[in-house]
N, C-alpha and C positions, 0 to 999 in steps of 0.2 A: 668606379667599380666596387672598390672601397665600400661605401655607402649601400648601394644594393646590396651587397652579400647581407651586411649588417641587420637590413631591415629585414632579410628574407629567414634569415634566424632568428628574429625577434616574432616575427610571425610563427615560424614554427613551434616558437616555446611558449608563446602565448597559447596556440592553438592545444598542444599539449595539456598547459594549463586548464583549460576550458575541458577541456576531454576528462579528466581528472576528477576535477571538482566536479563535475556533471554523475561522473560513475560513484562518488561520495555521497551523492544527496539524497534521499528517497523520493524516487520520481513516481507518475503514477502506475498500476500494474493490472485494473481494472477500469470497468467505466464504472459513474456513480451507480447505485441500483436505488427501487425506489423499497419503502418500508410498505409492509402487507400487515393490515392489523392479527397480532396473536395469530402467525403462522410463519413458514420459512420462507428464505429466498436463497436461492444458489446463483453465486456466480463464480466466473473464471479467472482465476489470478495466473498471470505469467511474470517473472522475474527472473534475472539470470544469478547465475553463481554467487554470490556471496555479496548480492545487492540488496539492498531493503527495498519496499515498496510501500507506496502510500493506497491507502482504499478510503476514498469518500463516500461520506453518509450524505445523503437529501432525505429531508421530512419538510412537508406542505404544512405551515399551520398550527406546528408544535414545536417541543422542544424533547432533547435528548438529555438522559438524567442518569445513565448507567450502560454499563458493558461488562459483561461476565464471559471467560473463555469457559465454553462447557464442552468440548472436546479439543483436546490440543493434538500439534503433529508433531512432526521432528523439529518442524520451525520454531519461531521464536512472533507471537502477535502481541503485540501494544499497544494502550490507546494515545496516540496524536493528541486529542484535544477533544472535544464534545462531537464536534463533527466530521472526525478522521480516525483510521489506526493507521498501524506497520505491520508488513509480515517481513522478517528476515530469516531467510536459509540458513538449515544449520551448515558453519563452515566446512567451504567443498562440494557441499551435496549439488548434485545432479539428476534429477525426475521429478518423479508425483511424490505428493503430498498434500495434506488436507486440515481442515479445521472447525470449529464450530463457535459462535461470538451471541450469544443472547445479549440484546440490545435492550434498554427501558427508555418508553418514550410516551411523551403525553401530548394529546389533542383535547382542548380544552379543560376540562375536567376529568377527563378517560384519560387512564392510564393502559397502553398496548405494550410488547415485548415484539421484536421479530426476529429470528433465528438466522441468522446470516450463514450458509453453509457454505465453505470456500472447497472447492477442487483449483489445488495448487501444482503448474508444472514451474519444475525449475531448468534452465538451460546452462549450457556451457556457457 
């Protein structure tokens, strides 16, 4: 009897654990979108309270050379790496908010920009 309590609270604190470290990480908060040459794209970011969230980039054929925020919210955006950012809530907050990310990118010799417009809810 011994022995089952023991494992059934090792599971529990594992599982704990897992839960934890899962609401630590930035997971993701949209789907990929794709790039529009030299024009916008809006998409939908959902993330909850005081989570960070990942937003990937796809580009066909090219490469990604830049990211400028040209409209910021109350949140907090960053870039990830060439092919990713983060948007993190400011702490606490609960609702809408929004942003704006000009992206630079090239296919072959042409160089495009696309304007990523984020409508951000935040949840409990």
């Amino acid at each position: 009897m011994r022995g089952a309590r023991l494992s059934a609270t090792i599971l529990i604190a594992s599982a704990a654990s897992v839960a934890t470290l899962a609401d630590a990480l930035a997971g993701p908060c949209t789907g990929r979108f794709r790039f529009c040459d030299n024009c916008a794209t809006q998409i939908s970011v959902v993330t909850r309270k005081n989570t960070a969230c990942q937003i990937s980039y796809w580009i066909t054929n090219g490469a990604i050379f830049g990211q400028r925020v040209t409209r910021r919210g109350s949140g907090i955006y960053g870039t990830a790496n060439s092919t990713s950012g983060a948007y993190q809530p400011k702490p606490n907050f609960v609702g809408k908010d929004s942003f704006e990310v000009e992206i630079s990118y090239q296919r072959g010799t042409t160089k495009f920009t696309t304007t990523l417009q984020a409508d951000v809810t935040v949840t409990d």
